[in-house]
KOLNUMI-78446 format. One record per residue: x, z, y of N, C-alpha, C, CB in turn; residue in three letters. Coordinates in steps of 0.05 Angstrom, whole numbers, padded with zeros to 5 digits, always signed. Each point is the difference from the previous one (the first is absolute). Glycine has a CB too. Layout:
<marmis>
XZYXZYXZYXZYALA ...
</marmis>
This chain:
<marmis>
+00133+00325-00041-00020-00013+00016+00011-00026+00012-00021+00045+00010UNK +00045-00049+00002+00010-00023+00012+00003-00018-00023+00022+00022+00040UNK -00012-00010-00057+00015-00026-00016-00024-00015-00010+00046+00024-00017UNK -00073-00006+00008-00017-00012-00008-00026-00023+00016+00019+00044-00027UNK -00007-00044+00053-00015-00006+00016+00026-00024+00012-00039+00051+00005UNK +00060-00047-00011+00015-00029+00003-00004-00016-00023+00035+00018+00026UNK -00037-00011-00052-00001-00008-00030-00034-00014+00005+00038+00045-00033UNK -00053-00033+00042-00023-00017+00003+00000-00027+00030-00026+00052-00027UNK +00041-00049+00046+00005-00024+00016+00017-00007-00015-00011+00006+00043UNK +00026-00008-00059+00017-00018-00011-00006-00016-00019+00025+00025+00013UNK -00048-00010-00027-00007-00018-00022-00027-00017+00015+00019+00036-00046UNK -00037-00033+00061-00014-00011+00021+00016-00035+00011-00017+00061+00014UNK +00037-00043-00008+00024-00022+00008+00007-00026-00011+00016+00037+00009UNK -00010-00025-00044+00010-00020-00018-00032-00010-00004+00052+00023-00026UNK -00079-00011+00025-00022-00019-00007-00002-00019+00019-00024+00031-00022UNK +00023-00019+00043-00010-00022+00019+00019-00023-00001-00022+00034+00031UNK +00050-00032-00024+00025-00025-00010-00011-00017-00021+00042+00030+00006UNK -00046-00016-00031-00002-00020-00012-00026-00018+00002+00031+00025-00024UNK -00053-00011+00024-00024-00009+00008+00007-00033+00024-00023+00065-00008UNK +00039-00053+00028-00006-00017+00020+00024-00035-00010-00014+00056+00044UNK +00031-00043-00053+00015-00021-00023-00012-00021-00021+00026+00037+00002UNK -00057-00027-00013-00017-00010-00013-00017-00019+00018+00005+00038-00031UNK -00014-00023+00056-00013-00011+00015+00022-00026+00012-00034+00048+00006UNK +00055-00045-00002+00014-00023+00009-00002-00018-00016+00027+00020+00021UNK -00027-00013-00046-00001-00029-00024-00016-00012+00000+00016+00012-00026UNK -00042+00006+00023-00023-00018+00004-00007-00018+00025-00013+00031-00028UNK +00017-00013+00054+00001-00017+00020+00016-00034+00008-00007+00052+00006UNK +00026-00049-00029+00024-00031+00001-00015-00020-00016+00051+00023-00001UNK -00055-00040+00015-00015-00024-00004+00017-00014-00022-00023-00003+00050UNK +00051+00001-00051+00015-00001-00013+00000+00010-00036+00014+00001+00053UNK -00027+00011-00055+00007+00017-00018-00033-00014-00014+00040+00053+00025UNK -00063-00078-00015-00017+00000-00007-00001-00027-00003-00014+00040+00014UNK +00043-00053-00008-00002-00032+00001-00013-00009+00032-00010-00002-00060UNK +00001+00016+00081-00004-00010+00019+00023-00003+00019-00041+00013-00012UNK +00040-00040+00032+00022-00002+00022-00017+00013+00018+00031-00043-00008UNK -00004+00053+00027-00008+00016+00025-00015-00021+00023+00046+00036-00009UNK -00037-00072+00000+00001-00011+00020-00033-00017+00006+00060+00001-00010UNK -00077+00006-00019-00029-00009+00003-00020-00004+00010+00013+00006-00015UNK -00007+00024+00030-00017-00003+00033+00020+00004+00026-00047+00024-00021UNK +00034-00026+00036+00016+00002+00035-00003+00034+00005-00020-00057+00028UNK +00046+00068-00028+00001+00026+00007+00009+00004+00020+00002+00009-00033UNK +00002-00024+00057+00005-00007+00025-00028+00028+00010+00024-00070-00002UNK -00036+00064+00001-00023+00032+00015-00005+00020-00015-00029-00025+00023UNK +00045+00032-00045+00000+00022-00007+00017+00025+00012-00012-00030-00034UNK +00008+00054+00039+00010+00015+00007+00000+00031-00011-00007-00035+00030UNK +00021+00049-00032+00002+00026-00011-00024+00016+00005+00047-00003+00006UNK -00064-00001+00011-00020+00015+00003-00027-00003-00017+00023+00002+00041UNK -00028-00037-00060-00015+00008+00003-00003-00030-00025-00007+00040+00053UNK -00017-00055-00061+00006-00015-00029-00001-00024+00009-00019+00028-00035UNK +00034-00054+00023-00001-00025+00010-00032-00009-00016+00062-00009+00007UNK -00067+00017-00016-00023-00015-00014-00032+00013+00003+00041-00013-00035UNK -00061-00003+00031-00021+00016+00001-00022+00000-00032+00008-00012+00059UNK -00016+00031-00060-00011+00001-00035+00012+00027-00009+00003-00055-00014UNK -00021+00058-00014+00004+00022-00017+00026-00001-00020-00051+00002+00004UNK +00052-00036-00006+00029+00001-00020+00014-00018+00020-00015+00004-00058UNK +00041+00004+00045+00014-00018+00024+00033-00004-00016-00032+00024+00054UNK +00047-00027-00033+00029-00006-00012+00009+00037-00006+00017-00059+00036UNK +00007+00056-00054+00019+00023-00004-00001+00015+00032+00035-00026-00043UNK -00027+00051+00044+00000+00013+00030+00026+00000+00020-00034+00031-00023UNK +00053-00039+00018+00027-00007+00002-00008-00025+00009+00027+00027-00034UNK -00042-00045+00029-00001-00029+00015-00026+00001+00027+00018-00029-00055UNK -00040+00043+00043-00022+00009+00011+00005+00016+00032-00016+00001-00055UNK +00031+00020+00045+00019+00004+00031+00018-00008+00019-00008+00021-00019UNK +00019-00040+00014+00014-00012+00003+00033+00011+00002-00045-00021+00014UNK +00050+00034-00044+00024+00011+00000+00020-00016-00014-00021+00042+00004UNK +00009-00075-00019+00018-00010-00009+00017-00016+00030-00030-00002-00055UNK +00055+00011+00045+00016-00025+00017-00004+00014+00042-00023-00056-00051UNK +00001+00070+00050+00003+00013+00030+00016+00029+00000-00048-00024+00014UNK +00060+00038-00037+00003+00027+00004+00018+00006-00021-00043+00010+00020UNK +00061+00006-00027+00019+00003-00015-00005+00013-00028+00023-00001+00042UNK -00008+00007-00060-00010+00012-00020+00001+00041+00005+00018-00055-00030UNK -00011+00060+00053-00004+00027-00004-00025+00002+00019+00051+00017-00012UNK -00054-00038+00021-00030+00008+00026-00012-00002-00029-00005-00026+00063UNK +00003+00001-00075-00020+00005-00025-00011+00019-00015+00017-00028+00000UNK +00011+00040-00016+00004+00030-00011-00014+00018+00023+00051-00008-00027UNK -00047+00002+00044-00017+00024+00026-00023+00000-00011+00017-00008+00047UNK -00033-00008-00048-00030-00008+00012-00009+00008-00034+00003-00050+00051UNK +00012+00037-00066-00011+00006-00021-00004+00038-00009+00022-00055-00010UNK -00004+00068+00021+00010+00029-00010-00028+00008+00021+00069+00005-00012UNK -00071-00010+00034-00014+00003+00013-00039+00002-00002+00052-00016+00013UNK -00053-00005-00029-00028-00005-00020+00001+00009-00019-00009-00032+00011UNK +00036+00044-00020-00018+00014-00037+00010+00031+00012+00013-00045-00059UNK +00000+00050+00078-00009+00031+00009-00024+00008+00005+00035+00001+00017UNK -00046-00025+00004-00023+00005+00008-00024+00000-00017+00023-00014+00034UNK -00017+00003-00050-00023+00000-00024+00008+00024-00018-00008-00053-00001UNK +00028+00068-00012+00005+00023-00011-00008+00025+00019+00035-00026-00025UNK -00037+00023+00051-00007+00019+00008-00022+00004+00020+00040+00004-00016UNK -00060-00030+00014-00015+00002+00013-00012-00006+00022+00013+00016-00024UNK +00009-00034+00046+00013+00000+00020-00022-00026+00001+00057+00028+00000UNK -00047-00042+00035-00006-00030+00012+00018-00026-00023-00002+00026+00062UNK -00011-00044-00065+00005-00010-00020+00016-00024+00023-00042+00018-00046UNK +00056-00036+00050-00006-00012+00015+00002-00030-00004+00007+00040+00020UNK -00006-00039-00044-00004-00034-00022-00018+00002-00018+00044-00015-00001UNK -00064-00011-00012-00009+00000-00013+00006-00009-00027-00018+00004+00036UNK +00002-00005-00055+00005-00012-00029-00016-00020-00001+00012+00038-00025UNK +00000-00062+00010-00012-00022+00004-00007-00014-00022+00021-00001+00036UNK -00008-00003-00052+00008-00014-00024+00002+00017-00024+00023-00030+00028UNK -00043+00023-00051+00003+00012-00021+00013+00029-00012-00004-00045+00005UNK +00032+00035+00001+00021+00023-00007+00004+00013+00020+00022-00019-00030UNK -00022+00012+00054-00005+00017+00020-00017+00027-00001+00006-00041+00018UNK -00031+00026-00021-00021+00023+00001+00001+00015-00033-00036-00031+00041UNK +00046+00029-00059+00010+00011-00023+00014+00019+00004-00003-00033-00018UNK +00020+00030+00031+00032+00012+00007-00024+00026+00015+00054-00051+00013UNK -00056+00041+00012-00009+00022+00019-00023+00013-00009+00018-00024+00037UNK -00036+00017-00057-00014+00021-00018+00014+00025-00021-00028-00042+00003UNK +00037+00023-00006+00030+00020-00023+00007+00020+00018+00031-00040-00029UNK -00020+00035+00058+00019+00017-00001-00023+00014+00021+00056-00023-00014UNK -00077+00021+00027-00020+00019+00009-00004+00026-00038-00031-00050+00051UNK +00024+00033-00063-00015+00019-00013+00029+00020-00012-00052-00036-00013UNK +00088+00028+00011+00018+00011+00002-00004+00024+00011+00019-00038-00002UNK -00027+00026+00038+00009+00018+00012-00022+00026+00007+00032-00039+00015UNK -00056+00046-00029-00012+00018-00012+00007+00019-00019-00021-00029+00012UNK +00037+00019-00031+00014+00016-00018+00035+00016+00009-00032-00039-00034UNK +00037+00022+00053+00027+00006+00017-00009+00018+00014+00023-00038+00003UNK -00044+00036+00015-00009+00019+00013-00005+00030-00001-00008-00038+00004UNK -00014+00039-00033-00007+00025-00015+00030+00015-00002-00045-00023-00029UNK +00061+00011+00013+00020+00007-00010+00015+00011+00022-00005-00030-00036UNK +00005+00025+00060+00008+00008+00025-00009+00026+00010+00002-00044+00008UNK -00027+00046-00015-00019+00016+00016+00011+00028-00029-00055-00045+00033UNK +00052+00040-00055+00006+00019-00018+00021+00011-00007-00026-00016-00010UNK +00049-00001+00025+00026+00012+00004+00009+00023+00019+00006-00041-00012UNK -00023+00032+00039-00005+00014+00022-00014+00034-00009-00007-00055+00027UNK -00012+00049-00036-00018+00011-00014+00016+00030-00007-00025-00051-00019UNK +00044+00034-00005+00019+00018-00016+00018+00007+00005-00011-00011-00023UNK +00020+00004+00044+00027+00014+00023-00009+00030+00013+00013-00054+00020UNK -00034+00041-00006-00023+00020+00015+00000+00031-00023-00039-00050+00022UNK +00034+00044-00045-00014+00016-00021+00031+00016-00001-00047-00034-00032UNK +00068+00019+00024+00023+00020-00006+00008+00021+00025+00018-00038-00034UNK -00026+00019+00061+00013+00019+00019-00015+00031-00004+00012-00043+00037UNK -00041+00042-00041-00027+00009-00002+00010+00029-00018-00033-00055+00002UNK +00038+00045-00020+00009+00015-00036+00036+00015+00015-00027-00057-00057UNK +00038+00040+00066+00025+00019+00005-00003+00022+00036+00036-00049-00035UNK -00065+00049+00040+00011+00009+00032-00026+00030-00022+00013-00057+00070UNK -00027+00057-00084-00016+00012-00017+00014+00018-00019-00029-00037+00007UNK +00053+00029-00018+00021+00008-00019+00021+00022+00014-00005-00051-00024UNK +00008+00039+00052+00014+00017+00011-00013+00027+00017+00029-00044-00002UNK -00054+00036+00006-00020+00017+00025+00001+00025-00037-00048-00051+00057UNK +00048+00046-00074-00006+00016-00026+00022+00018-00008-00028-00036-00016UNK +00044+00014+00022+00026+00020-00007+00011+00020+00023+00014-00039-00030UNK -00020+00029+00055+00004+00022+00027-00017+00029-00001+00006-00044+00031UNK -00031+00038-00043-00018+00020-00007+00008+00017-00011-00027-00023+00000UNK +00041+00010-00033+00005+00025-00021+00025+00016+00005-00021-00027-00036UNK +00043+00013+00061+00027+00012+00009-00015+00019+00016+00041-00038+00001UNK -00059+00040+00014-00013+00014+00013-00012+00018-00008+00002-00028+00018UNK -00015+00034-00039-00022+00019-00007+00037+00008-00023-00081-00024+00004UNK +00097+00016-00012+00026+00012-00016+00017+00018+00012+00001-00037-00018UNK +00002+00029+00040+00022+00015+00025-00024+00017+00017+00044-00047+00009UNK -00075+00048-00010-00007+00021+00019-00001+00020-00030-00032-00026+00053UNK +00021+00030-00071-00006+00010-00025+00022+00015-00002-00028-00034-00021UNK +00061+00023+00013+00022+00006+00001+00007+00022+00029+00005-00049-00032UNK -00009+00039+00046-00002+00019+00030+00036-00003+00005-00052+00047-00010UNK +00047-00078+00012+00020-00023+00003+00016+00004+00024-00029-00031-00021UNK +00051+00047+00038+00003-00006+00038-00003-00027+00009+00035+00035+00006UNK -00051-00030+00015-00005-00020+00011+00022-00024+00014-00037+00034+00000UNK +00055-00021+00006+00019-00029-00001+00006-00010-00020+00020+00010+00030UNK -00018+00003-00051+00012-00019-00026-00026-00020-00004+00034+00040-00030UNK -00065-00040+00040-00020-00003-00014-00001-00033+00018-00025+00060-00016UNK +00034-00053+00044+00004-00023+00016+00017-00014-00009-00012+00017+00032UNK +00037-00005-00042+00027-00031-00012-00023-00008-00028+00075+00025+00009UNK -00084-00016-00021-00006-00003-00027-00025-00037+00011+00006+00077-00028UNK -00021-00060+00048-00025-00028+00004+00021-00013+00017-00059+00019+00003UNK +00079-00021+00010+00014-00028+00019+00006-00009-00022+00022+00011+00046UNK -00004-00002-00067+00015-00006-00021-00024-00021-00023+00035+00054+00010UNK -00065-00047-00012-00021-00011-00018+00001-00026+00021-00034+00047-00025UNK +00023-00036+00053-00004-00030+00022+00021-00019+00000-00023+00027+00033UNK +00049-00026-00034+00023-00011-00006-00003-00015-00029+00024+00038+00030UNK -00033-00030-00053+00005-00011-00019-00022-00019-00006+00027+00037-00011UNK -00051-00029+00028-00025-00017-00007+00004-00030+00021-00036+00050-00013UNK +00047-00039+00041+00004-00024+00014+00027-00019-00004-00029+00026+00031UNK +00041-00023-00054+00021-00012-00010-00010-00010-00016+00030+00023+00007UNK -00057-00020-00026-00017-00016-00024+00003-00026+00007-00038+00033-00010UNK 
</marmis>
């Protein structure tokens, strides 16, 4: 049960990283032939977009994270928006630009399929505990109806079920 439930935040983990790594590229104005220096980013602030409109600059300039904030605040903000979009969460940047809103369609409709796959893992954890607490309630029965039939003494009949409870809670 643990390992499978660290194996699913971990791979959660590695999506969202990379996801938000993608989202950094696209966000670099750099990476589109634009300079950072084309508009006045003097009133931009982390909270909120330098520009007004449906399309606008890359989101890295738009927030004003070129040149005001380092590259791991960046990596923050970014890991931060494609979690929140994989799982549903407060979004708290928008998509602006073409590939932007590409990207963040992709990885919404991703994170539907990440999701399920979540929910059916869960699902099937649930089911084995289900099948082995069922397996064992079956097998306590037939030691039981064996050793009363047998006309079993009753202390041996008690080491015999610690001895079953022992082996099942070691599973």
């Amino acid at each position: 049960l643990g390992m499978a439930v660290l194996r699913m935040f971990l791979i959660f983990g590695l999506l969202s990283h990379w996801a938000a790594c993608v989202w950094g590229w696209v966000g670099n104005p750099d990476n589109f032939g634009l300079s950072s220096s084309w508009r006045d980013i003097s009133s931009c602030s982390m909270g909120g977009p330098c520009e007004f409109g449906l399309a606008g600059s890359p989101w890295l300039y738009r927030y004003g994270f070129i040149d005001n904030y380092d590259v791991t605040t960046q990596y923050l903000a970014a890991l931060q928006f494609t979690a929140a979009l994989m799982t549903g969460g407060e979004v708290s940047m928008q998509a602006s630009t073409p590939l932007e809103r590409l990207f963040t369609i992709l990885v919404m409709i991703c994170s539907i399929f990440i999701s399920s796959v979540v929910v059916g893992q869960i699902l099937l954890i649930m089911d084995r505990q289900s099948e082995a607490s069922m397996a064992f309630d079956e097998q306590m029965q037939q030691s039981r109806e064996f050793m009363v039939a047998r006309r079993v003494p009753l202390n041996l009949q008690v080491r015999v079920y610690r001895y079953l409870e022992s082996q099942h809670r070691t599973q």
